[in-house]
C-alpha positions as CSV (number, residue, x, y, z in Angstrom):
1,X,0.0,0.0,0.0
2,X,1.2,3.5,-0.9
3,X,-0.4,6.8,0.2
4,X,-0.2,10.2,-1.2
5,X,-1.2,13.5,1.0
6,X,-4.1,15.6,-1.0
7,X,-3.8,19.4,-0.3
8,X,-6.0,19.5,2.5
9,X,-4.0,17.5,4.4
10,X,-5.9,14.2,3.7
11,X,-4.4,11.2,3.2
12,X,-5.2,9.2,0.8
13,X,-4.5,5.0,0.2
14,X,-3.9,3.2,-2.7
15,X,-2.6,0.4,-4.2
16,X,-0.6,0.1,-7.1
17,X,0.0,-2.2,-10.2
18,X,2.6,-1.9,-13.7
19,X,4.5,0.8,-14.9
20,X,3.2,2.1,-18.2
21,X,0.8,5.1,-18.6
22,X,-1.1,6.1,-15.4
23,X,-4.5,5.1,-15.2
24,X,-6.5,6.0,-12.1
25,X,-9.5,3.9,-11.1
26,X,-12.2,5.9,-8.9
27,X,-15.2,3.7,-7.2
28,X,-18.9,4.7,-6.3
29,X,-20.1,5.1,-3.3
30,X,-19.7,3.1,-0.4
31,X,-17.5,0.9,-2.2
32,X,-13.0,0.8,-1.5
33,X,-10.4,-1.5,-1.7
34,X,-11.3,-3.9,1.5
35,X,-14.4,-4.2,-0.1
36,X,-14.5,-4.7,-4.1
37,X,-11.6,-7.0,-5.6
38,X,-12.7,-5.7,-9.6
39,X,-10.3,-2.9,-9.2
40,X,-7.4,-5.6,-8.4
41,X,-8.5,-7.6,-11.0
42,X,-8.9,-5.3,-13.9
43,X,-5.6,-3.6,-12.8
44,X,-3.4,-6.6,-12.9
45,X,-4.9,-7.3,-16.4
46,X,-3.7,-4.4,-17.1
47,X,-0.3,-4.1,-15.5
48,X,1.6,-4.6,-18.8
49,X,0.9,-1.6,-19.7
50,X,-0.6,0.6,-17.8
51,X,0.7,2.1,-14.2
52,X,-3.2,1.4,-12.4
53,X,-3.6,2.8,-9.4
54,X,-6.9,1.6,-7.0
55,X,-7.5,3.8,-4.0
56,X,-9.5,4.4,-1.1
57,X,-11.4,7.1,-1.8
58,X,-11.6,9.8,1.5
59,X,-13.4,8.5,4.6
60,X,-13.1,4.5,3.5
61,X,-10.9,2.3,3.9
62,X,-7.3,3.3,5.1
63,X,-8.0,7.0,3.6
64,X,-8.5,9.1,6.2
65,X,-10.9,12.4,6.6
66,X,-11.2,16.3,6.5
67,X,-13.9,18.4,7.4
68,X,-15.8,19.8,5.7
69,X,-16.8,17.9,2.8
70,X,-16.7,19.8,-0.6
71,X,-16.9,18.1,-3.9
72,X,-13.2,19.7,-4.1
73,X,-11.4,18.3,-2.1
74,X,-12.2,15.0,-3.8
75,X,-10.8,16.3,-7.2
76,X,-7.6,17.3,-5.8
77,X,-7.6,13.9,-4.2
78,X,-7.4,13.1,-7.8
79,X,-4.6,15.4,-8.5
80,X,-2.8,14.2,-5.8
81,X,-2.6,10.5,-7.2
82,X,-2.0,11.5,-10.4
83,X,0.7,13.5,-9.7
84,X,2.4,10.9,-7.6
85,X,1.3,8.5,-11.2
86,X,2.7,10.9,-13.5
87,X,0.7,13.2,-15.8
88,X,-1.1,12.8,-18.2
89,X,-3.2,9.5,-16.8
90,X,-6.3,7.9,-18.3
91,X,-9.2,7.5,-15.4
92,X,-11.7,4.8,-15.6
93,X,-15.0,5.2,-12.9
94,X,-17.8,3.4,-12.2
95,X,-21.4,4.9,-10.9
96,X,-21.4,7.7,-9.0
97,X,-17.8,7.5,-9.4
98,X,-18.2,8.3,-12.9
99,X,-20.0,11.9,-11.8
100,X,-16.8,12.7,-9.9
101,X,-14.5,11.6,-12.5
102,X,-16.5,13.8,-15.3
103,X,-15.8,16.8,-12.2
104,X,-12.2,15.7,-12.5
105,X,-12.2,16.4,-16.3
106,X,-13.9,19.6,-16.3
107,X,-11.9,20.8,-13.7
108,X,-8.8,21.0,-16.4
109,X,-7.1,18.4,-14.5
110,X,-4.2,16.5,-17.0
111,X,-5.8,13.4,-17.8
112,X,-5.7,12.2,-21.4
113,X,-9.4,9.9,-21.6
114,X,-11.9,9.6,-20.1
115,X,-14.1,6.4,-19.5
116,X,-17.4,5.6,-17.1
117,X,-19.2,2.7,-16.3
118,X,-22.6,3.3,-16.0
119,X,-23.1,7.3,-14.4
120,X,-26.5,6.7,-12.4
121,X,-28.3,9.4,-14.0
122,X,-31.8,10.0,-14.1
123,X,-33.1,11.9,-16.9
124,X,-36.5,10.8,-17.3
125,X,-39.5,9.7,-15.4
126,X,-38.3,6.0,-15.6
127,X,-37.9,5.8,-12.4
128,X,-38.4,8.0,-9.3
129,X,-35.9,10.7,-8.7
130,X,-34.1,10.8,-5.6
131,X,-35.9,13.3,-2.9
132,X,-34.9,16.4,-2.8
133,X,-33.7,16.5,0.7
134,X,-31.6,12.9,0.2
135,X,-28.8,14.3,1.1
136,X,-29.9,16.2,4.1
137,X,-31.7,13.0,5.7
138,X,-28.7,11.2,5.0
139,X,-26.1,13.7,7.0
140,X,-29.0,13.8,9.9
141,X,-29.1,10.2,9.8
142,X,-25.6,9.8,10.7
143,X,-25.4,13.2,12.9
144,X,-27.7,11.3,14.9
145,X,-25.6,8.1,14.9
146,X,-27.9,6.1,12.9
147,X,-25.6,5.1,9.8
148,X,-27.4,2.0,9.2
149,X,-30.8,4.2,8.4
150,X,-28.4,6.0,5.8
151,X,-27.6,3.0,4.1
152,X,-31.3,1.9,4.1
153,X,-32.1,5.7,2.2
154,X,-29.3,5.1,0.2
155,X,-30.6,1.6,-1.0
156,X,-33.8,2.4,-1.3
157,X,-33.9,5.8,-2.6
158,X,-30.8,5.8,-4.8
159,X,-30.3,2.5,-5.8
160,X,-33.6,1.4,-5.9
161,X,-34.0,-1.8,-3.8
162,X,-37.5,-3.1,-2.6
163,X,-37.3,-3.5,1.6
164,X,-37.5,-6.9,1.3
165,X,-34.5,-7.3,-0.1
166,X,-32.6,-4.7,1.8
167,X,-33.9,-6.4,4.9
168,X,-31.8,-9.3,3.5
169,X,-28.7,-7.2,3.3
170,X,-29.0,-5.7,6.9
171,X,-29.0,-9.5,7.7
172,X,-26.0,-10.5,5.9
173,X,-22.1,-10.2,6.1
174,X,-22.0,-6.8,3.5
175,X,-24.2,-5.0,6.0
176,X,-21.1,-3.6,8.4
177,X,-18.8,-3.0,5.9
178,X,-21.3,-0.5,4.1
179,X,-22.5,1.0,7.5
180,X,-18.9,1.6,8.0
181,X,-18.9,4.2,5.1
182,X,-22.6,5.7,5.8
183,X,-20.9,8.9,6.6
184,X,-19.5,8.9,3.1
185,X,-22.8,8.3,1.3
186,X,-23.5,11.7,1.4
187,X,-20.9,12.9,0.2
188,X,-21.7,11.1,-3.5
189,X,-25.0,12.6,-3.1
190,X,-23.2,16.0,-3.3
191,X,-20.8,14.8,-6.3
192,X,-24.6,13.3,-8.3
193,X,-26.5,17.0,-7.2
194,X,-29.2,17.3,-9.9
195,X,-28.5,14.4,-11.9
196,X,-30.6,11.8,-10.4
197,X,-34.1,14.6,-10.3
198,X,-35.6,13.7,-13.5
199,X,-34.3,16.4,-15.3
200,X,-31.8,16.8,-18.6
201,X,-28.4,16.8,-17.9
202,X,-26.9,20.3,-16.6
203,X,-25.0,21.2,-20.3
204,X,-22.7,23.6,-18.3
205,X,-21.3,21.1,-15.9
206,X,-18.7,19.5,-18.2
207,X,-18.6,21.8,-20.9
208,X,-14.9,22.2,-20.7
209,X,-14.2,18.6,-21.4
210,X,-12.1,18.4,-24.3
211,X,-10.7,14.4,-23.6
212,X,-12.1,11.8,-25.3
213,X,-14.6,10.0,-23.3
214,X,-15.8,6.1,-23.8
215,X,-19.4,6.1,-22.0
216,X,-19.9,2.3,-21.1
217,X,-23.4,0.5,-19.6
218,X,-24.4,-3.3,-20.1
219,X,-26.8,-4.2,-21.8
220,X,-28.3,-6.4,-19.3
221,X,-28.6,-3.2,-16.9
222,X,-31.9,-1.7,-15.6
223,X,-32.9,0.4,-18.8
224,X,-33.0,3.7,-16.7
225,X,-29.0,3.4,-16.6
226,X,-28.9,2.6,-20.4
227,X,-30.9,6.2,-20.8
228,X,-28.3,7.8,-19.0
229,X,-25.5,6.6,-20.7
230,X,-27.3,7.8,-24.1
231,X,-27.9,10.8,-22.4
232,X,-24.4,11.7,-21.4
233,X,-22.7,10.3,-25.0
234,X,-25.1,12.5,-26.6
235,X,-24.0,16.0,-24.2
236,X,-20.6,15.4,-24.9
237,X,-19.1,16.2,-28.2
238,X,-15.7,14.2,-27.6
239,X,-18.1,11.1,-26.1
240,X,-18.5,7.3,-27.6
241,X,-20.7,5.4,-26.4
242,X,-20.3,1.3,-25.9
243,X,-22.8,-1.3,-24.6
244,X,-21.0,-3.8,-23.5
245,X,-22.5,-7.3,-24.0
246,X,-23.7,-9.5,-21.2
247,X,-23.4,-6.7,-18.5
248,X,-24.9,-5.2,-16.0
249,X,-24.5,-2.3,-13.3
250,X,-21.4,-4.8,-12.1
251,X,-19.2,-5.7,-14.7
252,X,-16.5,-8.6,-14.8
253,X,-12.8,-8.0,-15.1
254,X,-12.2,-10.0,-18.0
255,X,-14.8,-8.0,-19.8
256,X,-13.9,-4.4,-18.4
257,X,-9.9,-4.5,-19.0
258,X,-9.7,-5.2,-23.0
259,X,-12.2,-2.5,-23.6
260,X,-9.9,-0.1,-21.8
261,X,-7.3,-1.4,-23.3
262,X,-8.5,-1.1,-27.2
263,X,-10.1,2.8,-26.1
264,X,-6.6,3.6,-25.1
265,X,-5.0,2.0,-27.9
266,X,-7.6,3.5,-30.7
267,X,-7.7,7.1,-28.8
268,X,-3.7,7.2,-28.8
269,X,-4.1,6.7,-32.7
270,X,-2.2,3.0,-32.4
């Protein structure tokens, strides 16, 4: 494990595969390194020749914390790995992940491409929008040390799971390990902001992307995700989109790395 120190002070954990061209993995929410072995996998798949760094984003994992959240001090936890990767580097997300990382891009930081797994936008009335005050319940929730009521919002409300099977969940092994991170929750709430209300994508929000972008969803996934993938390839000028077969909002290794691969290989003109 290596760590870098973001510019608040922060410090971030990560692990750290190859030596070729930087590529920077970011997860969604809730999810880190003790918790989801894809990064792992899809880095050593890639080790030959790419430098892929998996990290613990702040407030999981062995990254630690710094109040007060802003959506900022995320992208310069960006800035602080790539630096430490060398610049420019490629960054791959998933989910809400994929929100931050198109935050990264606009915010001019020196990454070459750009590619998301399914951003978790709503743009229609497929299915309900998250509340407007989601992300307010979800700070109270844990103000009033109740994380596990967070994580119920957040699977209910954001990711769309019936009580039933939620109940299951709270029942199981994964439970802990996500109630570990309820504090963080919010903080994707913050990085999603309008993008889960209904509504068309904000058109000013990334506007300064310039990178080439590979917008990914399977084509398994619930349809409302599909949508958004459309929705986003279609904002961005610079943007292709690619269903990948078999998939859903999880996707395997040995699927996910030789797309990455041939996107890097076809956007560096090879």
């Amino acid at each position: 494990m290596g760590t870098v120190r973001s510019e608040d002070g922060t410090t971030i954990a990560y692990d750290v595969w190859g030596d070729g061209e930087p590529l920077i993995i970011i997860d969604g929410a809730t999810a880190h390194r003790a918790v989801n072995p894809l990064n792992a996998e899809v880095a050593k798949l890639l080790a030959d020749d790419f430098r892929v760094y998996a990290y613990d984003r702040r407030g999981r994992g062995d990254s630690t914390d710094t109040k007060p959240y802003a959506v900022e001090r995320e992208i310069e936890d960006v800035a602080a790995l790539i630096a430490d990767a060398g610049a420019p580097a490629t960054v791959f997300a998933y989910s809400s992940g994929a929100i931050l990382a198109l935050d990264v891009a606009a915010a001019g930081l020196p990454i070459n491409r750009l590619a998301l797994f399914e951003p978790p936008f709503v743009v229609d009335d497929s299915r309900p929008p998250l509340p407007a005050d989601y992300v307010e319940r979800l700070d109270a929730a844990v103000a009033a040390g109740r994380p596990g009521d967070a994580v119920e919002l957040f699977m209910s409300a954001a990711v769309g799971l019936p009580s039933e099977v939620i109940e299951g969940i709270r029942q199981s092994p994964m439970w802990g390990p996500v109630e570990a991170v309820a504090h963080t929750i919010a903080y994707d709430g913050r990085i999603v902001g309008t993008t889960m209300s209904g509504a068309p994508l904000p058109r000013d929000r990334w506007a300064a992307i310039d990178v080439p972008v590979l917008v990914m969803h399977g084509d398994g996934t619930w349809p409302f995700l599909i949508t958004a993938a459309q929705a986003l390839a279609d904002l961005l000028p610079t943007a292709t989109l690619w269903p990948v077969p078999g998939e859903q909002h999880s996707v395997a290794s040995d699927v996910l790395a030789p797309v990455l691969r041939e996107f890097a290989q076809v956007r560096a003109g090879s």
